[in-house]
VOMIKOL-841760 format. One line per field, with one value per residue (C-alpha): residue number from 1; y, x, z. Coordinates in steps of 0.02 Angstrom, whole numbers. Each point is the difference from the previous one (the first is absolute). Example, Ala and Ser with C-alpha at 12.3 -4.5 7.8 and 13.67 -1.06 7.14 Angstrom:
<recs>
nr	[1 2]
yy	[-225 172]
xx	[615 69]
zz	[390 -33]
</recs>
This chain:
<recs>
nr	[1 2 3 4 5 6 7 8 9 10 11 12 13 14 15 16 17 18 19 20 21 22 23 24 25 26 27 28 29 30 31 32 33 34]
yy	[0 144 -78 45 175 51 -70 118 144 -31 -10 185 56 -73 75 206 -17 -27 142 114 -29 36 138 64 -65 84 167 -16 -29 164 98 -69 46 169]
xx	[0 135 91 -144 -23 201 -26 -135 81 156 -93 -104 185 66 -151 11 176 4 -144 116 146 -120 -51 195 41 -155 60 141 -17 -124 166 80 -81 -78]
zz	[0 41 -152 -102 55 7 -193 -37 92 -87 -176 49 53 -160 -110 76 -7 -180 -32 91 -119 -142 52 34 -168 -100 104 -48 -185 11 73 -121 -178 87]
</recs>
């Protein structure tokens, strides 16, 4: 049972963590070619 929910925490971690770099990235990209 805690396995499963450290798993799903880790995935939600996982998930936000990778919307954050796209945001960074698209910001970037806008500093970029503005």
């Amino acid at each position: 049972m805690f396995q499963r929910l450290f798993g799903r925490e880790r995935h939600a971690n996982r998930a936000i963590t990778e919307a954050l770099y796209a945001q960074i990235v698209a910001a970037a990209r806008q500093t970029v070619f503005y």
